[in-house]
Every structure is written in C-alpha cells, then in structure tokens.
MARVEX-955184 format. One record per residue (C-alpha): residue in one letter; x negated, y, z negated. Coordinates in pm, 1 decimal. Layout:
<code = A	c1 = X	c2 = Y	c3 = Z>;
...
//
This chain:
<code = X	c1 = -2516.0	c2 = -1085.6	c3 = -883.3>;
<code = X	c1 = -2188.5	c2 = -921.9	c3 = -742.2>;
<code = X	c1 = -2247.4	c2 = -829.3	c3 = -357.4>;
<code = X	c1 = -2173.8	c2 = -518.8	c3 = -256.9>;
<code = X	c1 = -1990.2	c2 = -368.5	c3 = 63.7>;
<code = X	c1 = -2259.6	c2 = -216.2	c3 = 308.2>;
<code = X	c1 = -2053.6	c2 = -200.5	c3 = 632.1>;
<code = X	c1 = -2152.3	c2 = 103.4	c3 = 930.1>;
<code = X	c1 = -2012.7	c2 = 476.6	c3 = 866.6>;
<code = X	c1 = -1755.6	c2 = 371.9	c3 = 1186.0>;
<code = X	c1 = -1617.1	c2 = 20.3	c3 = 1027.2>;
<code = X	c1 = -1482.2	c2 = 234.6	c3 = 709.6>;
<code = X	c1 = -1127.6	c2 = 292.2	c3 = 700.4>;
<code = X	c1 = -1086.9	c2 = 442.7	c3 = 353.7>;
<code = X	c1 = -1361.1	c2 = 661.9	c3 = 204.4>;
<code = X	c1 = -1306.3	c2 = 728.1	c3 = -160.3>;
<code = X	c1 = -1585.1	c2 = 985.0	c3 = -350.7>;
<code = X	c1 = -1640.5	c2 = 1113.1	c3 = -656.1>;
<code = X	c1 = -1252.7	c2 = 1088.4	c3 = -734.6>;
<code = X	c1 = -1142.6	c2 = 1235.9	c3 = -1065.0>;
<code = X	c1 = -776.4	c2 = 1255.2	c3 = -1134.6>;
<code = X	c1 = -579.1	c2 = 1328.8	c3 = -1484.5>;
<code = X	c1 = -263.6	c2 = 1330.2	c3 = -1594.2>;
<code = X	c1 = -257.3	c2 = 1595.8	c3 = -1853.2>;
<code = X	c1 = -489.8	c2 = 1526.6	c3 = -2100.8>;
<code = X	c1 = -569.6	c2 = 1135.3	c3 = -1940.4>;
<code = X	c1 = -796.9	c2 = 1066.8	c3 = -1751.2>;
<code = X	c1 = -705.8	c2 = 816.9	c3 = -1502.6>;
<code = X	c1 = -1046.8	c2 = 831.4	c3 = -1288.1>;
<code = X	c1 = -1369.5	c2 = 964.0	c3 = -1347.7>;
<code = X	c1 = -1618.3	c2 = 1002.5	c3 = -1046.1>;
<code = X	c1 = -1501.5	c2 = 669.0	c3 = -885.2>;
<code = X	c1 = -1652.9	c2 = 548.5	c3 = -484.9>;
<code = X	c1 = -1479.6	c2 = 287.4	c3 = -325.5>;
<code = X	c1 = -1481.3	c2 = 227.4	c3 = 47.1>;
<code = X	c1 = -1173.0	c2 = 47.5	c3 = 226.2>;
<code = X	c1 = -1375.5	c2 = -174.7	c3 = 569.1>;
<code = X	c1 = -1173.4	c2 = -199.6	c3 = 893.2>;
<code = X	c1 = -965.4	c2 = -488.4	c3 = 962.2>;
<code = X	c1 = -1004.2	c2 = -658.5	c3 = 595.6>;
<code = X	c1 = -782.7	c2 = -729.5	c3 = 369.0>;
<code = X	c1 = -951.9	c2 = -523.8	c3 = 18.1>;
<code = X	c1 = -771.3	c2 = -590.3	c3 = -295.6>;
<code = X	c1 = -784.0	c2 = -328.1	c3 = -612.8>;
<code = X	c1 = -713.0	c2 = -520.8	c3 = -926.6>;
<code = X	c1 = -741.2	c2 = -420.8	c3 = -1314.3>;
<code = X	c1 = -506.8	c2 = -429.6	c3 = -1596.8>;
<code = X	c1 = -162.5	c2 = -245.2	c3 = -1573.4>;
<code = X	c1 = -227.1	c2 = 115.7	c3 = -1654.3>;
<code = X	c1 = -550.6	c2 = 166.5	c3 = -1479.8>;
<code = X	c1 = -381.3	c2 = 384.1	c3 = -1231.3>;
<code = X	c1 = -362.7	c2 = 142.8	c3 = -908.0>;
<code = X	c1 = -82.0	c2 = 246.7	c3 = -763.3>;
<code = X	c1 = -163.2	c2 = 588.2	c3 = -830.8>;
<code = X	c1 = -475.9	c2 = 531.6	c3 = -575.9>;
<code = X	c1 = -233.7	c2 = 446.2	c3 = -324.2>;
<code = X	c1 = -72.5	c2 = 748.2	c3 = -386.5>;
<code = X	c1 = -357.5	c2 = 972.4	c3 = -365.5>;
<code = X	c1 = -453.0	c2 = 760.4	c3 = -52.5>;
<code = X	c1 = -99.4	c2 = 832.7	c3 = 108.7>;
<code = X	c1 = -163.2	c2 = 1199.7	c3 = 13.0>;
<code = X	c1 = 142.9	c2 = 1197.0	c3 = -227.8>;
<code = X	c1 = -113.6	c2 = 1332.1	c3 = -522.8>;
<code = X	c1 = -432.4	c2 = 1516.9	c3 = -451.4>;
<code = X	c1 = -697.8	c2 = 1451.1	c3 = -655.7>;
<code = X	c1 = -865.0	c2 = 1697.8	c3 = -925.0>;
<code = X	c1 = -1219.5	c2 = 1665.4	c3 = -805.1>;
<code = X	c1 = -1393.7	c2 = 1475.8	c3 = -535.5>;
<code = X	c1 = -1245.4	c2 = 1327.4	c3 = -208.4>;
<code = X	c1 = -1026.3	c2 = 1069.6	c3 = -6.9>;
<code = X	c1 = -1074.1	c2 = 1023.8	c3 = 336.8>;
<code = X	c1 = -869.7	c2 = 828.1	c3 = 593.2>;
<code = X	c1 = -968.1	c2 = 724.6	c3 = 930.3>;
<code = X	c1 = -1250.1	c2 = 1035.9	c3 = 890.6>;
<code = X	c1 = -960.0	c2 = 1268.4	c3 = 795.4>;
<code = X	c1 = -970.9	c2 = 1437.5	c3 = 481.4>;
<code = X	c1 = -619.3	c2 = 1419.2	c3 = 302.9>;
<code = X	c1 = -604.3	c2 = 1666.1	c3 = 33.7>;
<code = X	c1 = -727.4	c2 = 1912.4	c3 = 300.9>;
<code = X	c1 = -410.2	c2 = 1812.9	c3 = 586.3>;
<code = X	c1 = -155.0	c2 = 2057.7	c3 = 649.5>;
<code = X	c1 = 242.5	c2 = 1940.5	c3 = 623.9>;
<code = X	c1 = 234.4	c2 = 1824.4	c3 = 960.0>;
<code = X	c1 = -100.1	c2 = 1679.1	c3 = 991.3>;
<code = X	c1 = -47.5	c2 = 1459.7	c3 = 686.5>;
<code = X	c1 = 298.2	c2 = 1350.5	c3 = 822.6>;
<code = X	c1 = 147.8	c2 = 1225.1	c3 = 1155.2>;
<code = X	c1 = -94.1	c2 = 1028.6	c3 = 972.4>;
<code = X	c1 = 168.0	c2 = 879.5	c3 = 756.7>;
<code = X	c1 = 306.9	c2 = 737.6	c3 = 1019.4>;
<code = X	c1 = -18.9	c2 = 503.3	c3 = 1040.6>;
<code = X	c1 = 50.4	c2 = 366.3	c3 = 734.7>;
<code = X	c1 = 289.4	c2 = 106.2	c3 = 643.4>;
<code = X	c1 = 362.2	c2 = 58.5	c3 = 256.4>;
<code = X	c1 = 510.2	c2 = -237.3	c3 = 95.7>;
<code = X	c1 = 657.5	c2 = -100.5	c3 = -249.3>;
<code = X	c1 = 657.4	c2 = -229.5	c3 = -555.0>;
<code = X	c1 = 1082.4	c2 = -320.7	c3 = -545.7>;
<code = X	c1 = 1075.4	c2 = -324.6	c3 = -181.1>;
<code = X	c1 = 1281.2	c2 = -16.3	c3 = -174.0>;
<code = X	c1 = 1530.3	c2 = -138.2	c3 = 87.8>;
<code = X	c1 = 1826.0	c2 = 95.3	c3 = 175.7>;
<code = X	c1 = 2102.3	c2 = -43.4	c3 = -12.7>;
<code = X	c1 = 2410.8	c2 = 86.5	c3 = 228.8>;
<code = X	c1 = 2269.7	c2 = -80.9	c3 = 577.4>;
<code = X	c1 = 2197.3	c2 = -438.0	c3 = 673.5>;
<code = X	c1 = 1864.1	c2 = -589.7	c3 = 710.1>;
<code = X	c1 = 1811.9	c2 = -464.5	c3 = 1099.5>;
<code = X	c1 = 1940.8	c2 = -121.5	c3 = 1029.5>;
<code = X	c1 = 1626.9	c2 = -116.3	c3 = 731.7>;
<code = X	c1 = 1380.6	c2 = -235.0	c3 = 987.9>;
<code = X	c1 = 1525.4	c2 = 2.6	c3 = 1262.6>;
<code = X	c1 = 1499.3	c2 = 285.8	c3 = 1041.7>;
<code = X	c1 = 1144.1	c2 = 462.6	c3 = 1084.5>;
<code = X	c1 = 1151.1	c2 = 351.5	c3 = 1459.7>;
<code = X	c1 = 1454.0	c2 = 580.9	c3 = 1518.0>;
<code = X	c1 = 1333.3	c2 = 861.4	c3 = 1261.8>;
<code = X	c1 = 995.2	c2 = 879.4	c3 = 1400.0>;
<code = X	c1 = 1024.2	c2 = 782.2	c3 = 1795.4>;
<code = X	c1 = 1240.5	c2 = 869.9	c3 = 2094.3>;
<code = X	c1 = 1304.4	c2 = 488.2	c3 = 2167.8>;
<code = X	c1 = 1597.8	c2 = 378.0	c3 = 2346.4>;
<code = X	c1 = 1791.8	c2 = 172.4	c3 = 2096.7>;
<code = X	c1 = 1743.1	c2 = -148.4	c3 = 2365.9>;
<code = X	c1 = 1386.0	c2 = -129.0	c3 = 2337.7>;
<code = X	c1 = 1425.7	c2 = -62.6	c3 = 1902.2>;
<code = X	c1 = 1626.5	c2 = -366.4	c3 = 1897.4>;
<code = X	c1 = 1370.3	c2 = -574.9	c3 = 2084.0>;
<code = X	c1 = 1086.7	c2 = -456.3	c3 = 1830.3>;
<code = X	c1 = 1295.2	c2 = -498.0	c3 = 1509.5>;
<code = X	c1 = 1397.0	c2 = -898.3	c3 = 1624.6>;
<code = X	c1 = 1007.3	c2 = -893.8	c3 = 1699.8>;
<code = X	c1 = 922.7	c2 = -774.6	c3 = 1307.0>;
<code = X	c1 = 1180.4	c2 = -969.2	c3 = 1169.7>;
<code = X	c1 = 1064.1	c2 = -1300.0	c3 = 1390.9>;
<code = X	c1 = 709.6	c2 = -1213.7	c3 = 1264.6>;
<code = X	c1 = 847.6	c2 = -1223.6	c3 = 937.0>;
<code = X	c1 = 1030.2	c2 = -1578.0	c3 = 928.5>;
<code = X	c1 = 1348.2	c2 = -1341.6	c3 = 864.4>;
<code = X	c1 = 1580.2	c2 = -1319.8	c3 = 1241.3>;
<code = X	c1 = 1838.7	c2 = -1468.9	c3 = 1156.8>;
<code = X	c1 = 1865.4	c2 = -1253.3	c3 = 840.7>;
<code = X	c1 = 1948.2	c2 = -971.7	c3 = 1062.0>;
<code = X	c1 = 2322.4	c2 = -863.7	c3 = 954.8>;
<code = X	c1 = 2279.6	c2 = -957.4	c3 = 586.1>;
<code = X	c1 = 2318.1	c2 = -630.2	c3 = 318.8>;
<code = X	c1 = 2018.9	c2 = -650.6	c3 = 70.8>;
<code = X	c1 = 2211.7	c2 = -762.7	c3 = -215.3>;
<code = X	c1 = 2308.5	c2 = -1078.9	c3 = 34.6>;
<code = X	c1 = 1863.2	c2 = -1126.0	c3 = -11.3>;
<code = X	c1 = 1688.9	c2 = -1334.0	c3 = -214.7>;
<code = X	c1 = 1404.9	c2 = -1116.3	c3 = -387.3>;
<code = X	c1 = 1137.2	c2 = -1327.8	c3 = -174.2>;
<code = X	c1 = 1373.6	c2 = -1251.3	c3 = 107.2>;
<code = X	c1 = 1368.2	c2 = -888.5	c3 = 80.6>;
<code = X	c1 = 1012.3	c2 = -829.1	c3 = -4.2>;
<code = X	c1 = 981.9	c2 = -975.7	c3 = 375.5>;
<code = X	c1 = 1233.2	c2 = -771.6	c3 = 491.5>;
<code = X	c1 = 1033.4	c2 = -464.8	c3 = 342.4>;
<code = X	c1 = 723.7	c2 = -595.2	c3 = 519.7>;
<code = X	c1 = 854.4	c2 = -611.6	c3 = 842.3>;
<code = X	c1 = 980.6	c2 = -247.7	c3 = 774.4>;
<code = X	c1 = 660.8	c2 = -147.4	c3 = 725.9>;
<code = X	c1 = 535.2	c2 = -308.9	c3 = 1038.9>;
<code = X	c1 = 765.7	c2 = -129.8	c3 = 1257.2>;
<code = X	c1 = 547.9	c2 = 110.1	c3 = 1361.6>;
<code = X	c1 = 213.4	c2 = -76.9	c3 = 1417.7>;
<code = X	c1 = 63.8	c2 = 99.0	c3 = 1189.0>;
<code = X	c1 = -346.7	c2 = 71.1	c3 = 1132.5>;
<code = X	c1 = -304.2	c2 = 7.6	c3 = 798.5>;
<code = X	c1 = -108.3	c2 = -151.4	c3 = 523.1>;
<code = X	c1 = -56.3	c2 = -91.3	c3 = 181.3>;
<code = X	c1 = 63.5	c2 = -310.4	c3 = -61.0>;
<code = X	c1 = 175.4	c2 = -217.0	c3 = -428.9>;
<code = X	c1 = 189.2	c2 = -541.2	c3 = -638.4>;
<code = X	c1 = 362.3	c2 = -754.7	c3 = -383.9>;
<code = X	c1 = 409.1	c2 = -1083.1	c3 = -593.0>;
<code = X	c1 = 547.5	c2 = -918.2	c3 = -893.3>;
<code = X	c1 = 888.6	c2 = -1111.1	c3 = -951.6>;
<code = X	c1 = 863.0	c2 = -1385.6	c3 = -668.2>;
<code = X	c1 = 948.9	c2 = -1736.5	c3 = -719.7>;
<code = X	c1 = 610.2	c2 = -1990.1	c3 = -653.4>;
<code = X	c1 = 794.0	c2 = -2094.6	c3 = -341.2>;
<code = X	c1 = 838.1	c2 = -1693.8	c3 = -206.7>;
<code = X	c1 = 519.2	c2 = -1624.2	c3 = -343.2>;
<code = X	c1 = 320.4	c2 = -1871.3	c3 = -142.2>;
<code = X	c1 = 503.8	c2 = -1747.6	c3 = 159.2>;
<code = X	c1 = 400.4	c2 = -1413.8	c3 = 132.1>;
<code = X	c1 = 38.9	c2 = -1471.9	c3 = 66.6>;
<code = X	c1 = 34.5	c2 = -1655.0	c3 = 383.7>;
<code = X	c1 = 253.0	c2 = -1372.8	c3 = 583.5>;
<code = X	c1 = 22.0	c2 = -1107.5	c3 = 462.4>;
<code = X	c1 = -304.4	c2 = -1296.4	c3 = 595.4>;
<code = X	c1 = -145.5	c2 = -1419.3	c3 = 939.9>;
<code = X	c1 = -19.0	c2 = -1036.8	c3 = 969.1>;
<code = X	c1 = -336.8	c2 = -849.8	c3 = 878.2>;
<code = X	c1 = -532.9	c2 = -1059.4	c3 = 1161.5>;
<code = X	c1 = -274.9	c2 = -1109.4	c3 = 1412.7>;
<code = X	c1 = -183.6	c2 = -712.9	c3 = 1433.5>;
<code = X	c1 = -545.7	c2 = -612.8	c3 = 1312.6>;
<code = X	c1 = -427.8	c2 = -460.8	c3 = 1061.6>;
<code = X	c1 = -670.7	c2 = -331.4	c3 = 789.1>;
<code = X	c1 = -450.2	c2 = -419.1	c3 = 410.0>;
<code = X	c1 = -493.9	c2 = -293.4	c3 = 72.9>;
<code = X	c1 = -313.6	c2 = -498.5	c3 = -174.3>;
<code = X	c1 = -240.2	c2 = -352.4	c3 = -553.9>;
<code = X	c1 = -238.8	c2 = -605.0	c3 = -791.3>;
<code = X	c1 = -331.0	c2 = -772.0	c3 = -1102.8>;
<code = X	c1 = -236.2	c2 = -1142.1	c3 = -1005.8>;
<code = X	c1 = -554.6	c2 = -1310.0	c3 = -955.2>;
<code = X	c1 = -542.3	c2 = -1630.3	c3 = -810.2>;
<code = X	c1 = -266.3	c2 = -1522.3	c3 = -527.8>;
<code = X	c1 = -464.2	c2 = -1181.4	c3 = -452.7>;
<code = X	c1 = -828.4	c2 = -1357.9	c3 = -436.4>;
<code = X	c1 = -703.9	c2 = -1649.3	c3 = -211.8>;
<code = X	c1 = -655.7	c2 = -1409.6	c3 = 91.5>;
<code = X	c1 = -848.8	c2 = -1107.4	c3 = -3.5>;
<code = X	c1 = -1172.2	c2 = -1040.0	c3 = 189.0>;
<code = X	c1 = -1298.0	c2 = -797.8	c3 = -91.9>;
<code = X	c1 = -1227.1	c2 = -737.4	c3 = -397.8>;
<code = X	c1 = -1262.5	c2 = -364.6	c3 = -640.9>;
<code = X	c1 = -1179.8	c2 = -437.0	c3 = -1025.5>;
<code = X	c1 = -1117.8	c2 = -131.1	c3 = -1189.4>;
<code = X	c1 = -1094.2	c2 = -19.6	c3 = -1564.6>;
<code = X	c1 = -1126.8	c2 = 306.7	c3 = -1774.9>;
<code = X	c1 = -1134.8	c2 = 547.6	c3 = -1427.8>;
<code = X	c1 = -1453.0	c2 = 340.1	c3 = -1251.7>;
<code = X	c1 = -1542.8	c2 = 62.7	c3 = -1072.5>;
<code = X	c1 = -1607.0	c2 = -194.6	c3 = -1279.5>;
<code = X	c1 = -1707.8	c2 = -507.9	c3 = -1048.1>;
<code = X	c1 = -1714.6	c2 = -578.2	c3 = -685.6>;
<code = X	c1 = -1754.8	c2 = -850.8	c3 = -414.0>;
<code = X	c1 = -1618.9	c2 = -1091.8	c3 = -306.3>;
<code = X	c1 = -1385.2	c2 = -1313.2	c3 = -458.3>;
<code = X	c1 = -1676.0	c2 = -1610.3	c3 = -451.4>;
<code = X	c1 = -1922.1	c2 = -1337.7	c3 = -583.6>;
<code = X	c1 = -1690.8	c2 = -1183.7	c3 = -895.9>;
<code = X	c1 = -1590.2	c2 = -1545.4	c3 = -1020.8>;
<code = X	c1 = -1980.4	c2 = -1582.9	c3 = -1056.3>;
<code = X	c1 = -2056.1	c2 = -1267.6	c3 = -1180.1>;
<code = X	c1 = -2236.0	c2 = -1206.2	c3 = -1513.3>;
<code = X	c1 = -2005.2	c2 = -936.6	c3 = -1624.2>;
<code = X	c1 = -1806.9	c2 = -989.1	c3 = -1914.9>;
<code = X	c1 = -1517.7	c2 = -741.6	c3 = -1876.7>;
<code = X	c1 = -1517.9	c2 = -893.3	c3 = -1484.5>;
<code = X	c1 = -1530.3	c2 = -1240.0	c3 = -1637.6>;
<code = X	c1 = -1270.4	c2 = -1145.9	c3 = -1916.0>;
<code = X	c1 = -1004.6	c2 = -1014.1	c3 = -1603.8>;
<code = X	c1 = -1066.2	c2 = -1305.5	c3 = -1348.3>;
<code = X	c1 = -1017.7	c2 = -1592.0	c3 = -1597.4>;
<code = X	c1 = -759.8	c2 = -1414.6	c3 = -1806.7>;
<code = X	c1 = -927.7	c2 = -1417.0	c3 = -2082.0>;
<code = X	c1 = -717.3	c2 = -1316.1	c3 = -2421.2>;
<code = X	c1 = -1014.2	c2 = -1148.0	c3 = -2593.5>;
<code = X	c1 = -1321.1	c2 = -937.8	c3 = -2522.4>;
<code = X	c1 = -1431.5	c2 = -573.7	c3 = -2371.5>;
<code = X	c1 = -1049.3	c2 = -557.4	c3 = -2333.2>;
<code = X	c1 = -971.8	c2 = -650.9	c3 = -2696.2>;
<code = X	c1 = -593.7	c2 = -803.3	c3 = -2780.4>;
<code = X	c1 = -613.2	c2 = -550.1	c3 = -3057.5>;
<code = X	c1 = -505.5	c2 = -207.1	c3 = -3054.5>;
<code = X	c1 = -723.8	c2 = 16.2	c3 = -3234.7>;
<code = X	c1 = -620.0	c2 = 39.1	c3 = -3633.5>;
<code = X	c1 = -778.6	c2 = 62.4	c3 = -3960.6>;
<code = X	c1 = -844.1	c2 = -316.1	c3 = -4160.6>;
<code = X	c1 = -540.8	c2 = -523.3	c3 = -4198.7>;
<code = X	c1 = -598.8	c2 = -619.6	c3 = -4527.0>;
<code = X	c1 = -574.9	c2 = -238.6	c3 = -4618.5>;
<code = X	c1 = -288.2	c2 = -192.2	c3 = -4386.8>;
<code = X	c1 = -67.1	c2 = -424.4	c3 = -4545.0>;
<code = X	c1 = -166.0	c2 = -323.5	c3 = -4960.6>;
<code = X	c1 = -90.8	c2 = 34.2	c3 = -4821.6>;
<code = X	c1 = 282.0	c2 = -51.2	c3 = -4846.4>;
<code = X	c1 = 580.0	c2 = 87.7	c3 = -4648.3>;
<code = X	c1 = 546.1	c2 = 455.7	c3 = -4795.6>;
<code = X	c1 = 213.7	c2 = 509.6	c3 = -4622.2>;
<code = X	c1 = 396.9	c2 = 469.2	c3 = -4276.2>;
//
C-alpha cells in the first residue's frame, strides 16, 4: 500500500490542483494534485515525455496552465503580475538540465551573476558569498576557470552554487545526473542532500534515474499519461502492488508501458510488402 503525503496546510510549499495543460492537440496533464512539503527533498519521476520539466515550468510561472491551479508559498502564479512573479523568482534557484553556464565569464563571474543583477551588494561582500557557494560546493579553487576549462560534473556544481546564490527557499532541479560520470554523479547526490538540510532548503528534483533520485529523495510522485500514477516513499513505491509503478522502479522492458509502438500484426506487416508503405 503506497503512503500518501498528509502534511498541515502551513508545511506545503507547492500546491498543485486540478492541473490540465496541452500542447495543441496533447494533452500533457489531465486534472493532476500533487503537493511539494517544506524542507524535503520531493522527486517527480516518469518516462521522458511525460512533461516533467514542463511542471517546473508551470511551477516557475514560465507556462500557465489551461485549467486548474499552482500555488507557491500560498501565492497563486498564473494570477502574479510581471513584477510580483519576478520577486518570487528570485526564491527559486533552478539547476538546468545543461547547467546553462555563461560561456564568456569565468566560474566566479557565473556565481556572481544574479547577486549583482538582483541586489545592491557591495562587490566585497558578493565576493565573500560567491567563495562561500563555491566552498559549499567543493568548487573554490575553480574560481577563474572559463566553463569549457569544466569537467561536466564540474560545471553542474558550478550551476548549483549559482543557484544558491541567493538563498533561495527552494530548489529546482531538472534531471541533474543526465550525462555525469559514476564518480560526478555520486558527488552530486551527496551535495544535493547536505545542501537541502544545511540551507533548509525545500528541493524538487526532475528525473527519471531511479536508484540516484530514490537514495536521497524524501518523497517520491511517478507520473504517466497527465496523472499521478504512484506515490510514497521510496521504501513504500518499491513495495507497491502497482504494475506500471513496479514496471518504472525496476526498469522493467515490458508491461503497461509496452516496448511496442502501436501497429497492426507483424506477420501482416511484413507480407504487405514495400508498396503498402
């Protein structure tokens, strides 16, 4: 039996309802309630296509959803003016998929960059804060390298302690272990748990790499076909009775999901002959 989240009104971070968003004629999600807790790190996993990183974006008020509603911190997104939205922004920190470093400047002039965009900070005190993000991040001495001088573990850190540069409440993360190396990999799963509870940070971490995501995740949505399809824990959903849930967390090749895609019987298919393609 999967358990499901319960926590207090107050302890809820991200409130998702009801949220149905297309693109064109697909439907991405269809009436789906999630709710994000305070201070945890909650993972959103499901096959590629089922429109996590497109949560984030409706989350970071980037896309507004079609029906239904996304609140953060009690605000309601879709309904925040310009200004409103961009203040709340800059509560969020976001880890993207490449990193997105700037190319042009070195590694402290990435970090440095939202604390001089978005605060009146004497540059002595933004240099003391981005040695502290880059210390927190195992990266100081990193400080006057260009990006292309990074390893891709390297600048996936670098990118994190970007997005800590404001203290922000919240973190989100859009497939973070995509591409890394089982050394980098393990690094970052361990940065992103010491981070989230050292800062109290509340983390939401896109992804569809099991093993790493359910090692540090405190709670865990699968989604598939624009709902909810499972959620608990990560104890909870590796005993759950569910065979599509089942079918993700093992890996399974075969089953709701099918290895297929839909066509008429092979046997047919092939004594059709070229001319009928």
């Amino acid at each position: 039996m999967v358990e499901a989240a319960n926590p207090a009104q107050s302890d809820i971070l991200v409130r998702v309802r009801d949220l149905r968003f297309s693109r064109g004629d697909h439907l991405i999600f269809d009436g789906m309630d999630l709710d994000i807790p305070r201070g945890k790190i909650t993972a959103i996993m499901g096959p590629s296509g089922t429109g996590k990183t497109t949560l984030l974006r409706l989350i970071g008020g980037q896309l507004y959803p079609d029906q239904g509603s996304v609140q953060v911190d009690g605000l309601e997104v879709q309904s925040l003016r310009r200004t409103e939205l961009y203040e709340l922004r800059k509560r969020m920190g976001m880890l993207f998929q490449s990193g997105a470093l700037l190319t042009d400047i070195n590694v402290y002039d990435n970090v440095a960059f939202p604390l001089r965009e978005h605060t009146d900070l004497p540059e002595s005190m933004i240099r003391d804060l981005v040695l502290i993000k880059l210390q927190a991040v195992g990266l100081r001495g990193a400080r006057r390298l260009m990006p292309s001088e990074l390893s891709g573990g390297m600048a996936r850190r670098v990118a994190l302690a970007r997005a800590i540069a404001l203290d922000p409440m919240m973190i989100m993360y859009d497939e973070p272990f995509t591409g890394q190396d089982p050394i980098s990999m393990g690094a970052l799963v361990q940065l992103i748990r010491q981070l989230n509870d050292a800062l109290g940070l509340t983390s939401i971490i896109v992804s569809h790499d099991v093993q790493e995501t359910a090692a540090i995740s405190d709670y865990i949505y699968v989604i598939s076909r624009g709902k909810v399809v499972g959620q608990g824990t990560p104890g909870a959903l590796e005993r759950s009775d569910s065979e599509w849930v089942r079918q993700f967390m093992q890996g399974l090749p075969d089953g709701p999901v099918p290895f297929h895609y839909p066509a008429q019987d092979y046997r047919a298919d092939l004594l059709q002959g070229e001319e009928a393609d």
